[in-house]
Legacy VTK file of the C-alpha trace (Angstrom):
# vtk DataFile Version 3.0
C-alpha trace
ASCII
DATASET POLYDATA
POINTS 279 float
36.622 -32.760 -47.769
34.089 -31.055 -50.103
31.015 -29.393 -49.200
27.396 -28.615 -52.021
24.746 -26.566 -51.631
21.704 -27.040 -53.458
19.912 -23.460 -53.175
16.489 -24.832 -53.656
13.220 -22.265 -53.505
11.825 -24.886 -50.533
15.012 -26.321 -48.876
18.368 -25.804 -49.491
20.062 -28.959 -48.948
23.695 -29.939 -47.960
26.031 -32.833 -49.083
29.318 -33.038 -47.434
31.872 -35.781 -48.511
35.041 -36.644 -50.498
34.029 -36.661 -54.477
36.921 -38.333 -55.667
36.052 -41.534 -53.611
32.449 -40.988 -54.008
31.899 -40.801 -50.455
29.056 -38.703 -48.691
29.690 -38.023 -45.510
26.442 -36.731 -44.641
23.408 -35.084 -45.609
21.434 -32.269 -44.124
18.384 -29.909 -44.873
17.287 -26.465 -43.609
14.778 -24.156 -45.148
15.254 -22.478 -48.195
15.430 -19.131 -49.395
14.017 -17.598 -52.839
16.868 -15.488 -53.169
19.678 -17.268 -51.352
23.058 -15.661 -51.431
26.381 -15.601 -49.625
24.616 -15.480 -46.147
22.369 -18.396 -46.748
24.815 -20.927 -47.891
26.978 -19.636 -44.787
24.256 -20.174 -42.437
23.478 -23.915 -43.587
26.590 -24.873 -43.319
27.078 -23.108 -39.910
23.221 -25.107 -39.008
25.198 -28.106 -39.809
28.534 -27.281 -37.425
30.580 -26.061 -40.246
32.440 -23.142 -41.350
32.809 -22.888 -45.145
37.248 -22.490 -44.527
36.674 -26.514 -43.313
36.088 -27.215 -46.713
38.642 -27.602 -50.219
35.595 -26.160 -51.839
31.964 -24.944 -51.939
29.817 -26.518 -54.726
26.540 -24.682 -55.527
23.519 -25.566 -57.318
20.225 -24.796 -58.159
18.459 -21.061 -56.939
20.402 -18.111 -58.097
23.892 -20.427 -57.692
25.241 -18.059 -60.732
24.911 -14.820 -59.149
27.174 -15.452 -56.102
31.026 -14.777 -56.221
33.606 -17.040 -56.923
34.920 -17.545 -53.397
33.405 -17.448 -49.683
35.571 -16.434 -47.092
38.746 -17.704 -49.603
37.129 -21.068 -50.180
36.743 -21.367 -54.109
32.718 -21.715 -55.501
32.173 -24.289 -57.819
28.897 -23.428 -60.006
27.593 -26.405 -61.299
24.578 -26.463 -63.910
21.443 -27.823 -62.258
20.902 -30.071 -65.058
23.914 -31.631 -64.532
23.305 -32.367 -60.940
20.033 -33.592 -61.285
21.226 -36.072 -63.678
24.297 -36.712 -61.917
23.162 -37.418 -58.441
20.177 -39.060 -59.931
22.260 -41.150 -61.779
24.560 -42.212 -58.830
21.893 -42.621 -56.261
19.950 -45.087 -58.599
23.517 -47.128 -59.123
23.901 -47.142 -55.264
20.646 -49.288 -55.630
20.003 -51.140 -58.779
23.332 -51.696 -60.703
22.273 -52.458 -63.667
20.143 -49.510 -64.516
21.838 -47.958 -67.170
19.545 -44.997 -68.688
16.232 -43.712 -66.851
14.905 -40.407 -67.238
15.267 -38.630 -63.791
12.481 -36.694 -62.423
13.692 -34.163 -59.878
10.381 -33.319 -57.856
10.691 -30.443 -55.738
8.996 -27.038 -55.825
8.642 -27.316 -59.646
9.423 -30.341 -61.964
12.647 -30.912 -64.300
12.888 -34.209 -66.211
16.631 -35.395 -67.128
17.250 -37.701 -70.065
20.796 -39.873 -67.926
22.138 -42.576 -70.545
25.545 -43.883 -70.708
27.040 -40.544 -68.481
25.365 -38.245 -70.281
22.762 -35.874 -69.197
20.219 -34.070 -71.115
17.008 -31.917 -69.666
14.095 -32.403 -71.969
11.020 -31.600 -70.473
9.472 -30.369 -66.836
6.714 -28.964 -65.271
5.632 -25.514 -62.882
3.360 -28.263 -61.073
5.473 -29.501 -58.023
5.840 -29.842 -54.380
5.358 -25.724 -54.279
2.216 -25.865 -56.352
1.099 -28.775 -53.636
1.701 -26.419 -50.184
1.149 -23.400 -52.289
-2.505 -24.907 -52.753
-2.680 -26.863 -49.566
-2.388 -23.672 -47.650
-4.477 -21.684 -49.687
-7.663 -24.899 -49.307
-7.136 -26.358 -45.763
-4.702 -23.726 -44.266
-1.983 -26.466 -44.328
1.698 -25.473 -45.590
3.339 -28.471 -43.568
4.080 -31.187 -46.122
3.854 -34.212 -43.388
0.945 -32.674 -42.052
-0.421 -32.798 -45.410
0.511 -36.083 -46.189
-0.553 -37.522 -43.452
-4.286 -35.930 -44.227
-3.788 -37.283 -47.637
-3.232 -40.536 -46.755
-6.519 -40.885 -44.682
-8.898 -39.439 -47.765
-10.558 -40.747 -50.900
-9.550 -38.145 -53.792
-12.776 -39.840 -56.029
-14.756 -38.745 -53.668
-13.399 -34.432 -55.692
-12.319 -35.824 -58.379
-14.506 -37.035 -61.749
-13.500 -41.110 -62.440
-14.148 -42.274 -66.201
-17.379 -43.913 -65.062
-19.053 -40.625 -63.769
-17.416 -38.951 -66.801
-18.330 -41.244 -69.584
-19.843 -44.392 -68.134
-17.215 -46.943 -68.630
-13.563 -47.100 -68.985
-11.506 -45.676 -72.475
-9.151 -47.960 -73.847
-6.422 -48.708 -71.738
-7.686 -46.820 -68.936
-9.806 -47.974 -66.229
-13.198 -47.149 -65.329
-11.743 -45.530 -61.832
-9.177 -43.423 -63.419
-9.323 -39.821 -63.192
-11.416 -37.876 -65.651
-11.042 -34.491 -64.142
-9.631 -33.327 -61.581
-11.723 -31.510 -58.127
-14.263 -32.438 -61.362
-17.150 -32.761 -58.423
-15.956 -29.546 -56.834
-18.270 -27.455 -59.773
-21.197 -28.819 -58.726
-23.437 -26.350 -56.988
-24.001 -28.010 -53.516
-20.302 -29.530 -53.046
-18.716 -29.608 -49.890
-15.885 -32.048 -49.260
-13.761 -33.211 -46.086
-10.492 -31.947 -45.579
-8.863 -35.392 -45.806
-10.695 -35.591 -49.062
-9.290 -32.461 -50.761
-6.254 -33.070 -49.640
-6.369 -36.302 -51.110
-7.318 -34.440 -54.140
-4.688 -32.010 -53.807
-1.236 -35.218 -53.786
-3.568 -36.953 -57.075
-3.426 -33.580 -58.954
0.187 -32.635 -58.249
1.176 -36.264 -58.668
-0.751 -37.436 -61.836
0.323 -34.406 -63.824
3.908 -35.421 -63.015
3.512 -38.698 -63.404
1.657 -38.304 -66.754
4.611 -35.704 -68.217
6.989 -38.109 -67.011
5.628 -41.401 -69.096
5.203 -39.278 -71.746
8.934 -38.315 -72.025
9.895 -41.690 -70.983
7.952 -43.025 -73.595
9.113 -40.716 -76.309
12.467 -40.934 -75.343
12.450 -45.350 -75.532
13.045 -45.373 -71.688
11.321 -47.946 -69.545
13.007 -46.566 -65.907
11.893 -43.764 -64.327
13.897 -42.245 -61.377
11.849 -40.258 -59.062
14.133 -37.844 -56.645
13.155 -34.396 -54.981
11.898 -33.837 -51.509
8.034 -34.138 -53.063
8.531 -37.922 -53.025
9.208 -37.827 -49.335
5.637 -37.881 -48.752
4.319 -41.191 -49.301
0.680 -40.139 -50.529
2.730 -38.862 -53.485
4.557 -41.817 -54.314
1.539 -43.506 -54.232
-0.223 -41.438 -56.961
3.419 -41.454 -58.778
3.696 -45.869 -58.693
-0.485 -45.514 -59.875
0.602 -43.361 -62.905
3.549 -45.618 -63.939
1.641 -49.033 -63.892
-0.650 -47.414 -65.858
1.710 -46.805 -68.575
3.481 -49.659 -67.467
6.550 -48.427 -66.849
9.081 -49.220 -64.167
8.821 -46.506 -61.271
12.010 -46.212 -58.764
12.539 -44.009 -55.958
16.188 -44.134 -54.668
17.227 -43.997 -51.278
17.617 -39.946 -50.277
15.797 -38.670 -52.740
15.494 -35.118 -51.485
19.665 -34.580 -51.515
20.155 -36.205 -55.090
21.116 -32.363 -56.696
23.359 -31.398 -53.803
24.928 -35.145 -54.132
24.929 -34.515 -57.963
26.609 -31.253 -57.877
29.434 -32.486 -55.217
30.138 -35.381 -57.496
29.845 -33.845 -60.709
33.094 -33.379 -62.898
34.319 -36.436 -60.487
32.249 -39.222 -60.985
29.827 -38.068 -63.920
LINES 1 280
279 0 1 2 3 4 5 6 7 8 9 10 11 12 13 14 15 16 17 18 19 20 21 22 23 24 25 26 27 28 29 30 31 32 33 34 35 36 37 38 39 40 41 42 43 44 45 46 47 48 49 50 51 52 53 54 55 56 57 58 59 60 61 62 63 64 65 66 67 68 69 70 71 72 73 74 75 76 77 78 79 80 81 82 83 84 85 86 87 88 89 90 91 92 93 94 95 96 97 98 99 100 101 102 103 104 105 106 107 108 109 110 111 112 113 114 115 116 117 118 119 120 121 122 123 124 125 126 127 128 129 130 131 132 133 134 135 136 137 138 139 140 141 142 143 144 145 146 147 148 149 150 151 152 153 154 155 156 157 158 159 160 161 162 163 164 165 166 167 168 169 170 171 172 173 174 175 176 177 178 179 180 181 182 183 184 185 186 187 188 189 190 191 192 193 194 195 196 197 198 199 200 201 202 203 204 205 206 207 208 209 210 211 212 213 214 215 216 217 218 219 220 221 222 223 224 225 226 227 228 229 230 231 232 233 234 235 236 237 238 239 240 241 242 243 244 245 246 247 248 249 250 251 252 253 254 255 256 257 258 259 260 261 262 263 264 265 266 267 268 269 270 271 272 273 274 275 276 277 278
């Protein structure tokens, strides 16, 4: 049995299994650590009921995975690039659930953005973005004292972002081109005005269309330039469902074929326990 670690800034998460058969075992979370080290991975296996000697090896990803030593406790560390995972347990994850779907770019969403080119077992990173779920609780707390993600989402889910944000109409009067007249013009756009005052459930709404549509609009654009019509959304960001929502807006839009796999939160750790196996 094989154990990864994904060391992210947010979460670190946990994939136990057996690569060579492909098998995950199971899957666990507990919060991350911006400089996670010996002691962290240690502890989140030990949070799951582990110890790392139950293990043939320790995979680590993501974080500062490069800085820690080659062995824990005599079990060997297996660095894998974070590039590779993404696209790996992207790749497999999206299998698990549509067969067919051969090349997508991969959008790992968690506290910042990295977009993986994954065609024909091959994985390439070619764009991303410091806009993720950390810029979302980073500004959540900072607007509406909220640093809870489902807390968040929830409050999303109950507002009317328009109500911040600028639409083409206000903007311009009509819609512009392809776009409609509702779609976003600017962003908290209404929030210059001198006498504006909003509802929480409103700004937070705000908040999930900001983070989301700059994603989502980075991500058609690569898709687009790379001649992909998939894109795979994973990352714990997408386990709030007022994201998703602003993410399956955005790829309509551009008419593009949006698909958020099962898990989406563990695909690096599954990525980096499978890697050099399956991928």
């Amino acid at each position: 049995m094989q154990c990864a670690v994904d060391l992210g800034l947010s979460n670190m998460d946990v994939a136990v299994g057996n690569a060579a058969d492909g098998q995950i075992a199971r899957l666990l979370t507990v919060p991350g650590h911006p400089q996670a080290g010996v002691e962290e991975v240690t502890r989140a296996l030990e949070l799951g009921g582990y110890q790392p000697r139950d293990f043939e090896h320790i995979c680590v990803t993501g974080g500062r995975h490069h800085l820690l030593p080659d062995a824990i406790e005599g079990v060997p560390v297996v660095k894998v690039n974070e590039i590779a995972a993404i696209g790996c347990g992207g790749a497999w994850l999206s299998r698990q659930a549509w067969p067919h779907l051969d090349a997508a770019l991969i959008v790992s969403a968690g506290s910042g953005t990295a977009m993986v080119v994954a065609r024909g077992g091959a994985f390439r990173h070619v764009t991303g973005s410091a806009v993720g779920g950390g810029t979302l609780l980073g500004l959540g707390r900072l607007l509406l004292g909220l640093g809870d993600p489902q807390t968040l989402d929830a409050l999303a889910q109950r507002g009317n972002s328009s109500r911040v944000d600028l639409t083409l109409a206000e903007a311009i009067g009509s819609a512009l081109d392809w776009l409609p007249a509702d779609a976003t013009a600017v962003n908290f756009g209404k929030a210059a005005l001198p006498s504006a005052a909003f509802e929480p459930q409103d700004l937070a709404a705000a908040l999930v269309t900001l983070v989301g549509q700059v994603i989502g609009v980075i991500a058609a654009n690569a898709a687009r330039a790379e001649g992909l019509h998939d894109i795979v959304v994973v990352g714990h960001l997408v386990d709030m469902a007022s994201v998703r929502a602003v993410l399956q807006a955005v790829a309509d839009l551009y008419r593009l074929r949006l698909h958020i796999p099962p898990n989406p939160g563990y695909a690096t750790a599954i990525g980096a326990l499978l890697h050099g196996v399956l991928c």
